[in-house]
MIZA-927388 format. One record per residue (C-alpha): residue number from 1; residue in one letter; chain; x, y, z. Coordinates in steps of 0.2 Angstrom, whole numbers. Layout:
BEGIN
 num residuo cadena     X     Y     Z
 NUM       A      A     X     Y     Z
...
end
This chain:
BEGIN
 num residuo cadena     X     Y     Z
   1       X      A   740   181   749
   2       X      A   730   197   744
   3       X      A   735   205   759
   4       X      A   754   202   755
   5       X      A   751   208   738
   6       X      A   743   223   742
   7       X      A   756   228   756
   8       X      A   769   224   742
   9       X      A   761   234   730
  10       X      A   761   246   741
  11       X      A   780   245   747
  12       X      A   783   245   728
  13       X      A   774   259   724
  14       X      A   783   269   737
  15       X      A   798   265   730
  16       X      A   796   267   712
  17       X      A   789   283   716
  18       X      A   802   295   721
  19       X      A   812   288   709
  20       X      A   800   294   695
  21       X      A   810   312   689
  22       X      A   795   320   685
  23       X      A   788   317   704
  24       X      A   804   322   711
  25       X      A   805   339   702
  26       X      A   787   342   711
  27       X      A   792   337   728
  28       X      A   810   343   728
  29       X      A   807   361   729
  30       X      A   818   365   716
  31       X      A   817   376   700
  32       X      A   816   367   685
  33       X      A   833   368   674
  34       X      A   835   367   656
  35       X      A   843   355   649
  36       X      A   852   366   637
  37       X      A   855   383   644
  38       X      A   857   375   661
  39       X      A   849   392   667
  40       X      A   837   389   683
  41       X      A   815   394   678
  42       X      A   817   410   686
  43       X      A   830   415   673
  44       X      A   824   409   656
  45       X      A   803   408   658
  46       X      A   793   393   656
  47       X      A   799   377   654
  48       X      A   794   363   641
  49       X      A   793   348   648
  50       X      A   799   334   638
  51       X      A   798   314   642
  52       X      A   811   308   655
  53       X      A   811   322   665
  54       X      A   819   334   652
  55       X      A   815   354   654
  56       X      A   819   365   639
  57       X      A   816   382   640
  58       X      A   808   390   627
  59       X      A   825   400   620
  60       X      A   834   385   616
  61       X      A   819   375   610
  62       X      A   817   390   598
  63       X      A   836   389   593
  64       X      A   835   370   590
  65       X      A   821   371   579
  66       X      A   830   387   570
  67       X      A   847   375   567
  68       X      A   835   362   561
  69       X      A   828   370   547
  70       X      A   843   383   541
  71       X      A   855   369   541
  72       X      A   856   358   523
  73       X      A   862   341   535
  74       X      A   850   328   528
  75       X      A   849   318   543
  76       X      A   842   300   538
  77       X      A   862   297   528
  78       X      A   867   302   546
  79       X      A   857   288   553
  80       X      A   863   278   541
  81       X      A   882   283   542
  82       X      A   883   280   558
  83       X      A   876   262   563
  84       X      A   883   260   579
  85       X      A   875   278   588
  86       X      A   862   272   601
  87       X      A   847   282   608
  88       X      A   855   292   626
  89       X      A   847   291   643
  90       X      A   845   310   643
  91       X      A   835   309   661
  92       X      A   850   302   670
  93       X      A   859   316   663
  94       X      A   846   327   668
  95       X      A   849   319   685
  96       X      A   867   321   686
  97       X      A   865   341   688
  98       X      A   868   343   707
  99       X      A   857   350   719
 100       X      A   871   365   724
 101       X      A   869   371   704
 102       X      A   850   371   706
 103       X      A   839   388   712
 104       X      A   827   383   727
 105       X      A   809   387   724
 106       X      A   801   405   732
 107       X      A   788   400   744
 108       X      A   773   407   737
 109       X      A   764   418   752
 110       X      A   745   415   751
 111       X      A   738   433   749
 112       X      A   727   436   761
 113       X      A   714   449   755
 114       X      A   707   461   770
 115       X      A   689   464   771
 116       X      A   687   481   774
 117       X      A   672   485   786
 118       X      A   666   500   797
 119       X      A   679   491   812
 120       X      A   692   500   802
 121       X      A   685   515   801
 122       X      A   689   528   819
 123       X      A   676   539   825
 124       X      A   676   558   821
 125       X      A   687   563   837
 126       X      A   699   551   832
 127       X      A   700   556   811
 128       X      A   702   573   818
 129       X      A   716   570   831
 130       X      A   724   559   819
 131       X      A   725   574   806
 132       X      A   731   588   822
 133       X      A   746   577   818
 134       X      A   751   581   800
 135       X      A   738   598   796
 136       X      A   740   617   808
 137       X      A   727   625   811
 138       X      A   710   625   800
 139       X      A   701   619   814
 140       X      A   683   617   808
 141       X      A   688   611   791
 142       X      A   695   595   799
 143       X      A   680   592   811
 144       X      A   667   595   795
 145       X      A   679   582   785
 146       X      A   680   569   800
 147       X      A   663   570   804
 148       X      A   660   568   786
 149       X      A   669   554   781
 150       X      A   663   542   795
 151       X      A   646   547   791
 152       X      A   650   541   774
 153       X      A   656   525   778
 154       X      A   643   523   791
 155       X      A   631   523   776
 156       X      A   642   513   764
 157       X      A   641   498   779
 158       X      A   623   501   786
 159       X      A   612   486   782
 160       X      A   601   486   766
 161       X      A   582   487   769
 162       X      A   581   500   777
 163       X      A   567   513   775
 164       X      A   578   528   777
 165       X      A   590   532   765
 166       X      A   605   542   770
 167       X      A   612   553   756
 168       X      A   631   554   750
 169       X      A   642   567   759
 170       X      A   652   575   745
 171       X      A   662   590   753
 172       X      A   665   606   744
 173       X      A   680   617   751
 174       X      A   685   632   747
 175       X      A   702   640   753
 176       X      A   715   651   745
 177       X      A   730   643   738
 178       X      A   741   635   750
 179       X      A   731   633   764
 180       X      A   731   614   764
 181       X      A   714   608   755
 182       X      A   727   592   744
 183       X      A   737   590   759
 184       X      A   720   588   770
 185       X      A   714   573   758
 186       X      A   729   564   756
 187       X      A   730   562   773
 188       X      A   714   558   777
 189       X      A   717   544   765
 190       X      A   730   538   770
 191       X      A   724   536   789
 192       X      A   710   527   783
 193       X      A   720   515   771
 194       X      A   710   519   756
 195       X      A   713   520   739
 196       X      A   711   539   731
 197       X      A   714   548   717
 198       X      A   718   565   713
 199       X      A   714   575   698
 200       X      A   713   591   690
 201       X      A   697   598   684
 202       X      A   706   609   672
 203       X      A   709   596   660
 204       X      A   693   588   660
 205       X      A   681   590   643
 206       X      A   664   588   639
 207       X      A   664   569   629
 208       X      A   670   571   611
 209       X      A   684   585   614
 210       X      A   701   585   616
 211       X      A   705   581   633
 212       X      A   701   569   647
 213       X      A   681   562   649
 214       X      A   673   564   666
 215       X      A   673   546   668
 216       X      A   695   546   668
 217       X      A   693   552   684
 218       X      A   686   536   690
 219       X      A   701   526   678
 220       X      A   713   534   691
 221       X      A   705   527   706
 222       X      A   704   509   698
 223       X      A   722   510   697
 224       X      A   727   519   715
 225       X      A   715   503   720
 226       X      A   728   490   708
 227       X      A   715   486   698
 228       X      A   703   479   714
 229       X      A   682   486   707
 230       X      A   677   482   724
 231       X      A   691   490   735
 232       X      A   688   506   723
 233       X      A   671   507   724
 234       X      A   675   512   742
 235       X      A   689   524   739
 236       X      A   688   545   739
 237       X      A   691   555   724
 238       X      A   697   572   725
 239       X      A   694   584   710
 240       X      A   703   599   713
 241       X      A   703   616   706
 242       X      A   685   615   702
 243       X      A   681   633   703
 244       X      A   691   632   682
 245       X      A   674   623   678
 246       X      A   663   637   681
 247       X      A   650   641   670
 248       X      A   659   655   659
 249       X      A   652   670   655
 250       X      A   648   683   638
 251       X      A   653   666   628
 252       X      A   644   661   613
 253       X      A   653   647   609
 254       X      A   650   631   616
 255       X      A   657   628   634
 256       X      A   664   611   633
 257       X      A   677   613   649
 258       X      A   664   620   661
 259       X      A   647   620   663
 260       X      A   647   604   652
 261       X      A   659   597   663
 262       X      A   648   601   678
 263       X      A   632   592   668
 264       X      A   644   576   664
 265       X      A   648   576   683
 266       X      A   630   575   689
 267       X      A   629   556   686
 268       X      A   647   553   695
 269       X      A   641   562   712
 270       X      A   625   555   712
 271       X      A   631   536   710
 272       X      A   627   526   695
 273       X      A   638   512   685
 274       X      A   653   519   675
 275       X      A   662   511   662
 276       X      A   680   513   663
 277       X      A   694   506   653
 278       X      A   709   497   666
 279       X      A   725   501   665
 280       X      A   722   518   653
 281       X      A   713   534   654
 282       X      A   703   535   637
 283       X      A   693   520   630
 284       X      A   698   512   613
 285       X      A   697   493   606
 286       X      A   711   486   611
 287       X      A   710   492   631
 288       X      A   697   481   639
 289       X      A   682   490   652
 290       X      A   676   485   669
 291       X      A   662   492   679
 292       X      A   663   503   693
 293       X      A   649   510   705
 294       X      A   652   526   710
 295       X      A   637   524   724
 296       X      A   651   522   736
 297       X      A   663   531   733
 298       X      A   666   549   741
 299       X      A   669   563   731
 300       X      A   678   578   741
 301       X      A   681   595   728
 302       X      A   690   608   732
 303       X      A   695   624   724
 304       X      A   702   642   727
 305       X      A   689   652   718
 306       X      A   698   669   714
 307       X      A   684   681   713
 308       X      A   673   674   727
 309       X      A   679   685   740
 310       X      A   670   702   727
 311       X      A   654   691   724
 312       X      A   654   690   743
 313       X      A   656   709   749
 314       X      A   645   713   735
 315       X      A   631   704   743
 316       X      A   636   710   760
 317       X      A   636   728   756
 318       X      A   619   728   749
 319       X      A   612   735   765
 320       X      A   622   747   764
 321       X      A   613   763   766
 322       X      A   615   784   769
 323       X      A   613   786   785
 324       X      A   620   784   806
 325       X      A   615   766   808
 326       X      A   618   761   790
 327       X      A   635   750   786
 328       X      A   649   756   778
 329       X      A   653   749   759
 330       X      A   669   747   766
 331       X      A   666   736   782
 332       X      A   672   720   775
 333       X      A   686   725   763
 334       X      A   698   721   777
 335       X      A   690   704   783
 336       X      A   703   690   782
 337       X      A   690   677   783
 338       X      A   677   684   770
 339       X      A   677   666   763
 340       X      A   668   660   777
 341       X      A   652   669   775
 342       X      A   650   662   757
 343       X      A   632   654   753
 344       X      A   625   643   738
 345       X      A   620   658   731
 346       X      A   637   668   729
 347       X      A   644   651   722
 348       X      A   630   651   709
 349       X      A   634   668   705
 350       X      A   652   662   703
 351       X      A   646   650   689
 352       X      A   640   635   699
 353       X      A   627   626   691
 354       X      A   610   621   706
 355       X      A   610   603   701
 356       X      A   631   601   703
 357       X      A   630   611   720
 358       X      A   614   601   726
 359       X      A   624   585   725
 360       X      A   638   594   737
 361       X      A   628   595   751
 362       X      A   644   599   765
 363       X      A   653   617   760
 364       X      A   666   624   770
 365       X      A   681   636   769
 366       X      A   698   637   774
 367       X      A   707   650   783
 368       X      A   719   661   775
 369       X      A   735   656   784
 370       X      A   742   670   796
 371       X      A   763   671   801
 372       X      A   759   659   817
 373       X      A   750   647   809
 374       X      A   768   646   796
 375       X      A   780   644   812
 376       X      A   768   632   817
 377       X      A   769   622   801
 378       X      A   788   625   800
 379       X      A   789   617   816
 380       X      A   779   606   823
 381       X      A   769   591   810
 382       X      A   777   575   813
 383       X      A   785   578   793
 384       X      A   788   597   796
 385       X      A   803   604   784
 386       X      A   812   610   798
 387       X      A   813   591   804
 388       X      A   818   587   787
 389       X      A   834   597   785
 390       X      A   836   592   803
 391       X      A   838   573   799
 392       X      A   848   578   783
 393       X      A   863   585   794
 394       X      A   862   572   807
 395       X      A   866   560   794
 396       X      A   881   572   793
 397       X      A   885   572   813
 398       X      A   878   590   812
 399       X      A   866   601   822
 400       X      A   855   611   816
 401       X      A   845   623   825
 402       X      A   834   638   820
 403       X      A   831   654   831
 404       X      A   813   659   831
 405       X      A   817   677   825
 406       X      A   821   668   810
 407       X      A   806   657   810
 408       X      A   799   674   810
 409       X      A   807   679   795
 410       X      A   803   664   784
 411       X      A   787   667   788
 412       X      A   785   684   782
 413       X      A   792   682   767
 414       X      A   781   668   766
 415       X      A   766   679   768
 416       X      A   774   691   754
 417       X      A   773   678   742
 418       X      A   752   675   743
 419       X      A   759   658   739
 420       X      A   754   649   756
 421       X      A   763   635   764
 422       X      A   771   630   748
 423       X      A   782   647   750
 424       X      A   792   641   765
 425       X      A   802   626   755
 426       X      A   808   637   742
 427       X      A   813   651   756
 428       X      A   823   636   764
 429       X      A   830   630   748
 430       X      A   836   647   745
 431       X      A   846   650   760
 432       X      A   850   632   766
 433       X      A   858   629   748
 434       X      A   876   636   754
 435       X      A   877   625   770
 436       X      A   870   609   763
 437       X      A   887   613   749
 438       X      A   900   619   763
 439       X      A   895   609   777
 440       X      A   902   590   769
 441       X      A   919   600   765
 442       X      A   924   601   785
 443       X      A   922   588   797
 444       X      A   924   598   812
 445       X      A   909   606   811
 446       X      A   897   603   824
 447       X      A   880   614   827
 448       X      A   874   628   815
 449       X      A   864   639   818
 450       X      A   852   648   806
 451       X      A   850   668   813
 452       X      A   835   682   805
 453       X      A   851   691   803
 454       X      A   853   676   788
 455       X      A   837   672   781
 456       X      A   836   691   776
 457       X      A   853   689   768
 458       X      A   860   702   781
 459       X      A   872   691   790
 460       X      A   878   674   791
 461       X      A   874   657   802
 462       X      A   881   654   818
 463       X      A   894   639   817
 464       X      A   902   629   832
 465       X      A   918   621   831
 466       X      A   917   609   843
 467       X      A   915   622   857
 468       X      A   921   637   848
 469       X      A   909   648   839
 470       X      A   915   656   823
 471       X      A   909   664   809
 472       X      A   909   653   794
 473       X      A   896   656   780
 474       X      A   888   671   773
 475       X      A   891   689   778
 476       X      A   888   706   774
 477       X      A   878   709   757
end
C-alpha cells in the first residue's frame, strides 16, 4: 500500500506540476507578458510577479497605483453597490494569451573567459613578420619591439621564486613625425589581442592642476580592457609625444606639465598599485576606484623630439679640430639618419630627467621615410590607401589603376610636406575628389587610370569606355 501511494504520489505530482503557471513560465522558454500592456519582458523591463501566475510590468503597476490615489472613487460603496460582482480567475486569463503572441527567450551563451598565457604570445620572428604585413620599412625598430615585447611577456609568465629578477622593457622611440611610431603600436596590439591605450603626454599635469593626472593614463586602459583589472594589468600603454614633457628651460615658474610630469610617472613605469576611478578619468565621490598593478603592464613612449638632431651634431662636432685629419663641423649636417646616433646623454640634454630615462631601458629611432619607402606604403600593406580606393570603385564595376610615374609624384609631394606618411591621404583626397564625383554619373565607365601628368594637376586620367580610351576628366590647367 505505501509503495502504491508513493508511485501515486508521484504520478500525481507529475501532473499537478506542469499545470502549475508559475512552473510553466520557467520551463516554457517564454518571455514573461504583462498582463496589462500585453508587451513581452524584453519590451517593458522587469516584471512583478503577482499570485496566479500574473506578470505586471512595472509601467502599468506604476499607472494603476497613480489612478488609484488621483481618482475620488470611494471603493467599499462600490463593493457595496454591486453585490453580485465575484472575484475573476485572472491566471486563466493569463493563460488564454497564445503562445504565437508571446516572444521566445534568448538563449543566454555562457561566456567563456580566455586565460591568456605565454601560449598566445609568438616568438620574435613571428611579431616581426606579422608587422612586415601592415608597417614599410623601419627594420630594426620592429626587431627591437618584437624582441621586446616577448621578452616582457616572458617575464610576466615566468614562475615566481626565482632568484633572478628580469626588469621591465619599457621602449623609448624616437622618430620624426610620420614615420609610423602610433601605427607600430596599434598593431602590435592588435596581433597580440591586448588591450591598449593611447595617450597624449601633452595633456598630462602634475596632481592638483588643471588637466589630466598621471594615473588617467592607466583609467584609459581599464576601459580599453571593459573594465577587466586583471586583463589590464597585462595590457601596453603607449604615451606619445613625450618629448612635450621635457624639463623646460630659463623658467622660474613651477613646471607642473613637464618635469613634474616625468617625477609623477616614475612610480607608473617602475610598477606599484594605482588607484583608478572606472568608467571616468578624474576621481570624485560619486565614481567608484579599483586597483590596478602597473607591474605588468608595458609602457612603450614615443616622441618626435624637434631639437634633438642639433643637440646631436653638437656633440658630434666637438672633435672637431684645425687641422688635415680633423672633421669638418659640417659633416653631419646632411645625415638623414642623425637620430640614430642619439645616446642618454643628448636626451638629458634635451630635458629628460636620469631617473625617467633609467626606467626606459630599450631606446631606439626611426628612419626618416625616403620617396621608396612612400610607393611602398602606397602600395603594398595589406590596408594600403591605394587598395582602398581600389575597393571603393569595384563597388562601382570600376578599375582603377595607378601608373608608377605617378606613385612617384604623390610621393614627392609627400616628401615636400615634411608631414610623413599622413601626407599621401590628403594628396589622394585632393585629386581623387573629381572622379569619386563624376564616376557614379556614367555607367559605361570601365578602367581609369591615374597618370603624373594628373596628380601635378597638368593633365587629366586616362578613362576606358569599354574598350575605347577617351579623355574624360581634368585637363589643361
Amino acid at each position: 500500500m505505501s509503495e502504491d501511494r508513493e508511485k501515486n504520489g508521484d504520478e500525481g505530482t507529475s501532473k499537478t506540476t506542469p499545470e502549475s503557471p508559475e512552473n510553466s513560465e520557467k520551463d516554457d522558454g517564454y518571455e514573461k507578458v504583462c498582463f496589462m500592456c500585453r508587451r513581452p519582458e524584453s519590451k517593458a523591463g522587469k516584471m512583478i510577479s503577482l499570485p496566479g501566475g500574473i506578470n505586471i510590468c512595472t509601467e502599468c503597476m506604476q499607472k494603476s497605483f497613480d489612478t488609484m490615489n488621483n481618482s475620488n472613487m470611494n471603493y467599499s460603496d462600490m463593493l457595496n453597490n454591486m453585490p453580485n460582482i465575484s472575484m475573476v480567475d485572472l491566471s486563466s486569463l493569463q493563460n488564454q494569451v497564445p503562445k504565437r503572441q508571446r516572444v521566445k527567450k534568448k538563449e543566454e551563451k555562457p561566456e567563456t573567459k580566455k586565460e591568456f598565457s605565454m601560449k598566445d604570445i609568438p616568438p620574435p620572428h613571428i611579431i616581426k613578420s606579422r608587422l612586415d604585413e601592415y608597417v614599410i620599412g623601419q627594420e630594426h625598430a620592429k626587431k627591437v619591439m618584437a624582441v621586446a615585447v616577448y621578452n616582457h611577456y616572458k617575464r610576466v609568465f615566468a614562475p615566481s621564486g626565482d632568484d633572478v629578477e628580469i626588469q621591465k622593457s619599457n621602449m623609448l622611440m624616437i622618430g620624426p613625425t610620420g614615420s609610423g611610431k602610433t601605427y607600430l603600436v596599434q598593431t602590435l596590439a592588435r596581433l597580440l589581442d591586448v588591450p591598449l591605450a593611447i595617450t597624449d603626454a601633452t595633456s598630462l599635469t602634475e596632481a592638483g592642476y588643471i588637466g589630466d593626472d598621471i594615473e588617467s593614463v592607466v583609467s584609459k586602459l581599464l576601459a580599453a580592457a571593459d573594465n577587466d583589472v586583471e586583463r589590464a594589468e597585462h595590457g601596453i600603454i603607449f604615451i606619445d609625444e613625450i618629448d612635450k614633457i621635457a624639463k623646460k628651460k630659463n623658467t622660474n615658474q613651477r613646471d607642473v606639465s613637464g618635469e613634474a610630469v616625468q617625477q609623477g610617472m616614475l612610480k607608473l613605469l617602475e610598477g606599484s598599485d594605482i588607484e583608478v576611478p572606472v568608467g571616468a578619468n578624474s576621481k570624485n565621490a560619486m565614481v567608484p576606484l579599483t586597483t590596478v598593478n602597473t607591474k605588468n603592464i608595458l609602457f612603450i613612449c614615443g616622441g618626435a623630439f624637434p631639437d634633438l638632431p642639433d643637440i646631436i651634431k653638437e656633440r658630434l662636432n666637438r672633435q672637431a679640430s684645425i687641422g688635415f685629419q680633423a672633421d669638418l663641423r659640417d659633416k653631419y649636417d646632411q645625415d638623414k639618419d642623425i637620430l640614430s646616433k642619439v645616446t642618454l646623454e643628448d636626451l638629458r640634454v634635451f630635458g629628460m630627467v636620469p631617473e625617467f630615462l633609467g626606467r626606459l631601458p630599450i631606446v631606439f629611432t626611426l628612419q626618416p621615410l625616403t620617396e621608396d619607402m612612400l610607393v611602398q606604403i602606397l602600395r603594398e600593406p595589406k590596408n594600403a590607401i591605394l587598395k582602398q580606393y581600389k575597393r571603393l570603385l569595384e563597388l562601382d564595376e570600376v578599375k582603377l589603376e595607378f601608373e608608377d610615374d605617378a606613385l612617384r609624384a604623390i610621393a614627392r609631394k609627400a616628401l615636400e610636406k615634411d608631414t610623413g606618411a599622413r601626407a599621401l591621404r590628403a594628396i589622394i583626397e585632393d585629386f581623387m575628389l573629381d572622379i569619386m564625383y563624376e564616376i557614379p554619373k556614367d555607367d559605361s565607365i570601365g578602367e581609369v587610370l591615374i597618370t603624373r601628368e594628373y596628380v601635378e594637376h597638368t593633365g587629366g586620367p586616362k578613362i576606358l569606355l569599354r574598350g575605347q580610351e577617351i579623355p574624360l576628366l581634368g585637363g589643361e590647367n
